[in-house]
C-alpha positions as CSV (number, residue, x, y, z in Angstrom):
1,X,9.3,-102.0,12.9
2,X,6.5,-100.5,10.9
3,X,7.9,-97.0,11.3
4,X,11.6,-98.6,10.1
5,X,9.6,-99.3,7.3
6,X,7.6,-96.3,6.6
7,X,10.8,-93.5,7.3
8,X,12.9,-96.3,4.9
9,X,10.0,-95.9,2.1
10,X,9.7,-92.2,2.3
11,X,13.7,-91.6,2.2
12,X,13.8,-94.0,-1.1
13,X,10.8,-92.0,-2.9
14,X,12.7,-88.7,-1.7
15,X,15.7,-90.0,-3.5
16,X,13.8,-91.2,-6.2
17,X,12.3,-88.3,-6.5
18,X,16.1,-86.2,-6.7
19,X,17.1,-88.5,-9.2
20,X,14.1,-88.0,-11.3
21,X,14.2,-84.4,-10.7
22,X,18.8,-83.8,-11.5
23,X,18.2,-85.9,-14.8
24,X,15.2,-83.8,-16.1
25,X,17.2,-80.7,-15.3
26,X,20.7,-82.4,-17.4
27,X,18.0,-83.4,-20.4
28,X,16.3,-79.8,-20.2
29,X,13.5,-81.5,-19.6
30,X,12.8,-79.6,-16.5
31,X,13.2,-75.9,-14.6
32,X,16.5,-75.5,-12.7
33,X,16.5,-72.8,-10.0
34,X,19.7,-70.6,-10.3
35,X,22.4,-69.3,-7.6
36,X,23.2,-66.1,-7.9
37,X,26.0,-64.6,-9.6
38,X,27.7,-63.8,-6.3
39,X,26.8,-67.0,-5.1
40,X,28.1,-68.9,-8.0
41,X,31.6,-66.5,-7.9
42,X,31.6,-67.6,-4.2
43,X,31.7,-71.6,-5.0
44,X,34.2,-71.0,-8.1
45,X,36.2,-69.1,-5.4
46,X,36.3,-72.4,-2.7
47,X,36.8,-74.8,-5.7
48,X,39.6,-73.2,-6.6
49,X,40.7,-73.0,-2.8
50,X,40.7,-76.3,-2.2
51,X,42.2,-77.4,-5.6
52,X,45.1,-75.3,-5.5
53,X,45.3,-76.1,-1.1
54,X,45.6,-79.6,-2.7
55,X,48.5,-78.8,-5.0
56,X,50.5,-77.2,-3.1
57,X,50.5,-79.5,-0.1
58,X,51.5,-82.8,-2.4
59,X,54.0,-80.4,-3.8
60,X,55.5,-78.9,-0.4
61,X,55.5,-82.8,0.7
62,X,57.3,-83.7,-1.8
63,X,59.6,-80.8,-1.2
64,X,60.5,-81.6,2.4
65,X,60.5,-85.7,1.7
66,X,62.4,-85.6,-1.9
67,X,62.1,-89.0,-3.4
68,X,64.1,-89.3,-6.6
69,X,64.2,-92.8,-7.2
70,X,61.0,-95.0,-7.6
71,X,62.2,-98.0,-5.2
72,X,62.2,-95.1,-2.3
73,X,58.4,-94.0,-3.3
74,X,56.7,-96.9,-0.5
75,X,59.9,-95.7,2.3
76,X,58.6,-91.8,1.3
77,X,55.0,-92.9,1.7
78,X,55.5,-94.7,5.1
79,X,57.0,-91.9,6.0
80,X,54.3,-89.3,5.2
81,X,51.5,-91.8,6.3
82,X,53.7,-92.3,10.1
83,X,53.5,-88.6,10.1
84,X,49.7,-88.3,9.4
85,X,49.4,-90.9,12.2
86,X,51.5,-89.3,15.1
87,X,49.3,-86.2,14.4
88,X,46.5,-87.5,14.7
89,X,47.4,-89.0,18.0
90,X,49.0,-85.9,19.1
91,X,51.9,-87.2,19.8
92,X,55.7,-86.2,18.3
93,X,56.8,-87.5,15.3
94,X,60.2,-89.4,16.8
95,X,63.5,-87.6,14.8
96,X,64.6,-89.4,11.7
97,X,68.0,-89.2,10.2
98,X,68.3,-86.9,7.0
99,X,70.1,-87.6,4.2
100,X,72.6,-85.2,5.2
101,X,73.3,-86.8,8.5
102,X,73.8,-90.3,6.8
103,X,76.5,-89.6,4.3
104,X,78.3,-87.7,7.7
105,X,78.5,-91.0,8.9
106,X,79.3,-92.7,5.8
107,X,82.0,-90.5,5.4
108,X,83.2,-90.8,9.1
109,X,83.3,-94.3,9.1
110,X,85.2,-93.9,5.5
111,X,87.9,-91.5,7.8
112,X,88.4,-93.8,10.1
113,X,88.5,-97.2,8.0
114,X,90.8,-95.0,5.3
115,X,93.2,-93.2,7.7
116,X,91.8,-89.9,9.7
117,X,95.1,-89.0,9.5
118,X,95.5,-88.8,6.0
119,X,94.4,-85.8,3.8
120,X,91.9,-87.5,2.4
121,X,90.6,-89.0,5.7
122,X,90.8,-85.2,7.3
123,X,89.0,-83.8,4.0
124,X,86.4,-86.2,4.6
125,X,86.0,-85.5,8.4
126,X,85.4,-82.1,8.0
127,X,82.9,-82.7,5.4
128,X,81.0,-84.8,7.1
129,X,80.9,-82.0,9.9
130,X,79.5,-80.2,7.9
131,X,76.9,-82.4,6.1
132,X,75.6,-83.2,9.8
133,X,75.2,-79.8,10.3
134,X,73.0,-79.1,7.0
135,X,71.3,-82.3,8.1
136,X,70.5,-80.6,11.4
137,X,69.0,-77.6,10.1
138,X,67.3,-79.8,7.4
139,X,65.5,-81.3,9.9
140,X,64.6,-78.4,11.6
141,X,63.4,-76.9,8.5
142,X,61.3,-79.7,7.4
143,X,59.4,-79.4,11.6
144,X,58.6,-75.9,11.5
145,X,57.6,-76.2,7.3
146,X,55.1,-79.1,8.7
147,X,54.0,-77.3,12.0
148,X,53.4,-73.9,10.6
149,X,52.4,-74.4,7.0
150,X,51.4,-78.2,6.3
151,X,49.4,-78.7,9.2
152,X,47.2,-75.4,8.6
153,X,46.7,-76.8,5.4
154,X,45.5,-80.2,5.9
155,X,43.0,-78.7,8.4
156,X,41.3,-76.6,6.3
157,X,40.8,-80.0,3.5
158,X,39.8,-81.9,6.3
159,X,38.0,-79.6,8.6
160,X,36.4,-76.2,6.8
161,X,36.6,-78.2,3.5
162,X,34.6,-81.1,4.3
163,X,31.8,-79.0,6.3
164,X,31.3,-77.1,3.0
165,X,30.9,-79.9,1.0
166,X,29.0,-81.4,3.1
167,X,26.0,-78.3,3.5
168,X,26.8,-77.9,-0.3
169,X,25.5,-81.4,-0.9
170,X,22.7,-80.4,1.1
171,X,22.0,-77.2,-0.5
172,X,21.8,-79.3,-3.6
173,X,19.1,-81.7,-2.5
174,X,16.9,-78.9,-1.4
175,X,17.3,-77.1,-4.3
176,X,16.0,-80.5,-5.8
177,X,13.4,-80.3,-3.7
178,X,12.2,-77.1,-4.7
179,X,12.3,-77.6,-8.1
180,X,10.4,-81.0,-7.6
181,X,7.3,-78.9,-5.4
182,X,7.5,-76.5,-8.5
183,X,6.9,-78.9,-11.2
184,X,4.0,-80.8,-8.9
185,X,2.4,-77.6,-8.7
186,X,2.1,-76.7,-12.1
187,X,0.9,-80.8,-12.9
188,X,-1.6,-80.0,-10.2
189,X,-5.3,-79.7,-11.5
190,X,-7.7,-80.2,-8.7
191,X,-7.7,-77.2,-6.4
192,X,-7.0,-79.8,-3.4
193,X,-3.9,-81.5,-5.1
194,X,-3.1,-77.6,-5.8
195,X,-3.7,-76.3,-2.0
196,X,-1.1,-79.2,-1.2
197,X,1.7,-78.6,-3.8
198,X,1.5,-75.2,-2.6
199,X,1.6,-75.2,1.0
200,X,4.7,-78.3,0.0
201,X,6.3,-75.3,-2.2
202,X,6.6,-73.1,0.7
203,X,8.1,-75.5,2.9
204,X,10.5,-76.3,0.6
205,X,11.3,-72.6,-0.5
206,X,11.6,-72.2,2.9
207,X,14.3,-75.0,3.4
208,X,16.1,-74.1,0.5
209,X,16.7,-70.2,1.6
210,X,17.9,-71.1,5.2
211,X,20.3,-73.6,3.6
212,X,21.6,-71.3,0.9
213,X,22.0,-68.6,3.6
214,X,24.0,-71.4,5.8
215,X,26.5,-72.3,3.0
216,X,26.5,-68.8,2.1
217,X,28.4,-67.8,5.2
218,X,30.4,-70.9,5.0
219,X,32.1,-70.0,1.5
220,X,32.4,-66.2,2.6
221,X,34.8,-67.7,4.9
222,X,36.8,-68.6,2.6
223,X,38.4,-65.2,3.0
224,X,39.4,-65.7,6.2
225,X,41.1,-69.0,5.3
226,X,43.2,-67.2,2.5
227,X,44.7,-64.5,5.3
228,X,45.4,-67.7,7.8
229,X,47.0,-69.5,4.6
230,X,49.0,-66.2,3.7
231,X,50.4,-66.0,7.6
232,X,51.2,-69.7,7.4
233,X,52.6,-68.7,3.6
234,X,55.0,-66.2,5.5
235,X,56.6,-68.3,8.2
236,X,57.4,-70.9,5.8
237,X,59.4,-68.9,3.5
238,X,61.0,-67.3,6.8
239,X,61.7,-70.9,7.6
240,X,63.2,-71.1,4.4
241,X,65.4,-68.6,4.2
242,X,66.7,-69.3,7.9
243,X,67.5,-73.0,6.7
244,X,69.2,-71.5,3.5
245,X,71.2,-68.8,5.5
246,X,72.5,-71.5,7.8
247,X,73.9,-73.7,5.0
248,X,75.0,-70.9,3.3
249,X,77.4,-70.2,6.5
250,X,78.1,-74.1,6.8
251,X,79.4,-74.2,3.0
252,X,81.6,-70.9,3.5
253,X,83.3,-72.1,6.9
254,X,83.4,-75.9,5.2
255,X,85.4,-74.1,1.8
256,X,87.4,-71.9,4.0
257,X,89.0,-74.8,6.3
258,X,89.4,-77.1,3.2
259,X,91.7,-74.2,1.3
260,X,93.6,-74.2,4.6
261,X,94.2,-78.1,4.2
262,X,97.3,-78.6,2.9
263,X,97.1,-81.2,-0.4
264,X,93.5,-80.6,-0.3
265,X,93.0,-79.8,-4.1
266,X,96.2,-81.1,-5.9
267,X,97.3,-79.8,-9.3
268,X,95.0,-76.8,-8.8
269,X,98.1,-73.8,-8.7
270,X,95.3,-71.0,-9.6
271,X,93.7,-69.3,-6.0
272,X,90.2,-70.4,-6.2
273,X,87.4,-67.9,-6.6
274,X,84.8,-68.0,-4.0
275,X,81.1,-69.6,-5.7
276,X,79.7,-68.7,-3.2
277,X,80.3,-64.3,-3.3
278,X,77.8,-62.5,-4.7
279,X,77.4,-58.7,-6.1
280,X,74.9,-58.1,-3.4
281,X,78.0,-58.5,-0.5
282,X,80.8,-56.6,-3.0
283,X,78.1,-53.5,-3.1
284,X,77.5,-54.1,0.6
285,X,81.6,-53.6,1.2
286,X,81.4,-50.6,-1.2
287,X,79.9,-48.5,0.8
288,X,82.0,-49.4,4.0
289,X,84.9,-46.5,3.9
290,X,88.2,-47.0,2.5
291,X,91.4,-46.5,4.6
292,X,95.0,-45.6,2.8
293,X,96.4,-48.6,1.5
294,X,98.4,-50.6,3.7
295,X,102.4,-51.0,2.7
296,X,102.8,-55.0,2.0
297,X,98.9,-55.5,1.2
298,X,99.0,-57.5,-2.3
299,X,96.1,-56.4,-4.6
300,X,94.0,-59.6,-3.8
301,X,93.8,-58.2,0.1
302,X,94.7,-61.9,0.9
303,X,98.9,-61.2,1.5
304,X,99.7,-60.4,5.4
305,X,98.5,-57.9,6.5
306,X,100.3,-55.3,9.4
307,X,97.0,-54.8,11.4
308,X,98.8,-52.9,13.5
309,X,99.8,-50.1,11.2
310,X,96.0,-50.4,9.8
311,X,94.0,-47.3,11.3
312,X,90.4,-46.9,11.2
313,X,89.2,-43.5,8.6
314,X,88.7,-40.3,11.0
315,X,85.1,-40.0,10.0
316,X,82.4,-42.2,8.2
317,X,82.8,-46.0,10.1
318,X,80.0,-48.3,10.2
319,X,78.5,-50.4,12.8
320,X,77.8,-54.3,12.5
321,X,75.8,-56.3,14.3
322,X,77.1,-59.8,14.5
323,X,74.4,-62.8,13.0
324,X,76.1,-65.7,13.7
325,X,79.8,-67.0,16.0
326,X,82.6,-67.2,13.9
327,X,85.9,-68.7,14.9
328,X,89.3,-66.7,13.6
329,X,91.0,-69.3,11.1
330,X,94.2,-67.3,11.9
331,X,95.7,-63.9,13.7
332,X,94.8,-62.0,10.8
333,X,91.2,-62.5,11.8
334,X,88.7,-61.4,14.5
335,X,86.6,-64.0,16.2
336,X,82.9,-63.1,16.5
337,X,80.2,-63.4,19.0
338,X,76.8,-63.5,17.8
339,X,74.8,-60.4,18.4
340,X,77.8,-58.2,19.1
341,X,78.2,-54.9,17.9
342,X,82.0,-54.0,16.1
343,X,83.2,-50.9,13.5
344,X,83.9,-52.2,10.4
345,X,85.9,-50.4,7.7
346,X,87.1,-51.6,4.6
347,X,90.8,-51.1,2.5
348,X,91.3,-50.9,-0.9
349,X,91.6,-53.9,-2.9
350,X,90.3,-56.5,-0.2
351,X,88.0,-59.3,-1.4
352,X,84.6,-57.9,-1.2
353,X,83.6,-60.5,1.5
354,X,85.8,-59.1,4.0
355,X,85.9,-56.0,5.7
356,X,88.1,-55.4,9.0
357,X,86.4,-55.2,12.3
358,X,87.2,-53.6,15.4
359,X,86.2,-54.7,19.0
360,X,87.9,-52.4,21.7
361,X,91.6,-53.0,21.1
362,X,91.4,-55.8,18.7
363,X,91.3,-55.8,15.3
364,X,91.2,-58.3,12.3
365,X,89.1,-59.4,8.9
366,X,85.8,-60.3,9.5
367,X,83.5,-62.4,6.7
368,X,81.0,-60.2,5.7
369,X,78.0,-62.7,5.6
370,X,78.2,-62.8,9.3
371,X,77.3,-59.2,9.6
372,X,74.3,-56.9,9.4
373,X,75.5,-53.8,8.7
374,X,73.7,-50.8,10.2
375,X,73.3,-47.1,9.5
């Protein structure tokens, strides 16, 4: 009990002695040892870490877990904190249903109830099919977005983070300490007291150095934690750009089977222009050789075309690799395997999203998003 006692004591007059010694030094009343300047850069550098590590996690969450309207804020929060718990158990966060997925079945059920067999009821199956697919790949965005790029995140705030702080709190009550022994020493007259607030001032400058050197390392590794953050960085805007291909692909085959839908879009007698073609595909199809025009072939490459008289140009044919299936929505077009190889050519005055492919003795247009087009 007596030793409770005395280690209680000597903690309270340490602390008393800190707080003493930090108010002195805000007042200038007393001598403040200073960091170095690489030191100090080194501390600006992991504040600035972990404030922007912050940021951007809140930010990516709220990215993957949208919540526009304030009555869904406590559903997004249970959410988020389910999450943190699973994780923490190491177990799998079960599947929940996306947005996407939900109006699929809203709009199936809506089919059915409405009449699946009337144009509106097939308009809104096929959407549906379509918004349970971008639900699909929503989700699997969202899992490999938390896996590779949240979760490194939160383990740096609550791992490397909370060690630095923690040795940085340290480092602080030893420089304390050392600026306490210093001002003892210079109070001390008698050469006793002076032997003593010397031999304390070693101790303490000793303390303070191995400490410093300790959160030294510690805050050079901050480095290291920016090249894992950049990796992590990488695969989610791969992650991203897979998700955004795939519904990219989903809207295309969804706007191509609607404009095949008879009574789809009434009162609308002008063709529609694809949204969805960009320059980037119509200078891709530039460079693809041209073949003599085709008798029959209207200007907008859409009229029927003769495949059959089509022949490929003697020289100068490219080769595709196919990215993704693709099912023929007629006999004018060439089904596709994904990962097959094809020629492609194109013929003057096609839609720039086309091009016609050739597999062995089979020939037809092919979309050319679904292609990566080779040298």
């Amino acid at each position: 009990m007596d030793f409770n006692m005395k280690k209680l004591a000597s903690d309270a007059g340490i602390f008393f002695t800190r707080a003493v010694q930090f108010t002195e030094e805000k007042f200038g009343q007393a001598e403040k040892t200073e960091l170095d300047a690489h030191f100090e850069n080194l501390l600006a550098r992991a504040d600035s870490t972990k404030n922007w590590t912050e940021k951007i996690l809140r930010q990516t969450e709220v990215l993957l877990q949208p919540n526009p309207r304030p009555r869904c804020q406590f559903l997004a929060n249970s959410a988020r904190v389910e999450e943190f718990l699973y994780e923490k158990l190491d177990r799998k966060v079960p599947s929940r249903v996306t947005n996407g997925e939900l109006l699929a079945q809203y709009m199936s059920e809506a089919a059915n109830e409405l009449g699946p067999e009337t144009p509106y009821g097939k308009t809104l199956i096929k959407v549906g099919e379509t918004e349970k697919r971008l639900g699909a790949a929503e989700r699997d965005f969202i899992h490999s977005a938390s896996i590779n790029f949240l979760t490194p995140l939160r383990n740096f705030l609550e791992g490397d983070w909370r060690t630095i702080s923690k040795e940085r709190r340290i480092l602080q009550n030893r420089r304390l300490d050392l600026d306490a022994s210093k001002a003892r020493l210079k109070k001390a007259k008698a050469a006793e007291a002076k032997a003593a607030a010397e031999q304390e001032l070693r101790v303490a400058q000793t303390e303070f150095d191995r400490q410093a050197e300790v959160t030294r390392l510690l805050l050079e590794g901050i480095s290291s934690t920016h090249v894992n953050h950049l990796r992590c960085l990488q695969e989610f805007v791969e992650s991203q750009a897979t998700y955004y291909a795939q519904c990219y692909r989903h809207m295309l085959d969804l706007q191509k089977q609607l404009g095949r839908f008879p009574g789809t879009f009434v009162g609308n007698t002008e063709p529609a222009s694809s949204p969805l073609s960009s320059a980037s595909l119509a200078t891709a199809a530039a460079t693809i050789p041209v073949v003599p025009t085709v008798v029959g072939m209207s200007s907008t490459g859409e009229a029927a075309i003769s495949l059959d008289d089509v022949a490929p140009p003697a020289s100068g044919t490219r080769k595709a690799r196919v990215l993704y299936d693709y099912e023929a929505g007629d006999s004018s077009e060439l089904a596709l395997l994904a990962d097959e190889l094809i020629t492609v050519y194109s013929l003057p005055g096609m839609d720039p999203d086309w091009l016609i492919g050739e597999r062995g003795n089979r020939k037809g247009k092919v979309p050319v998003t679904y292609l990566e087009l080779l040298s």
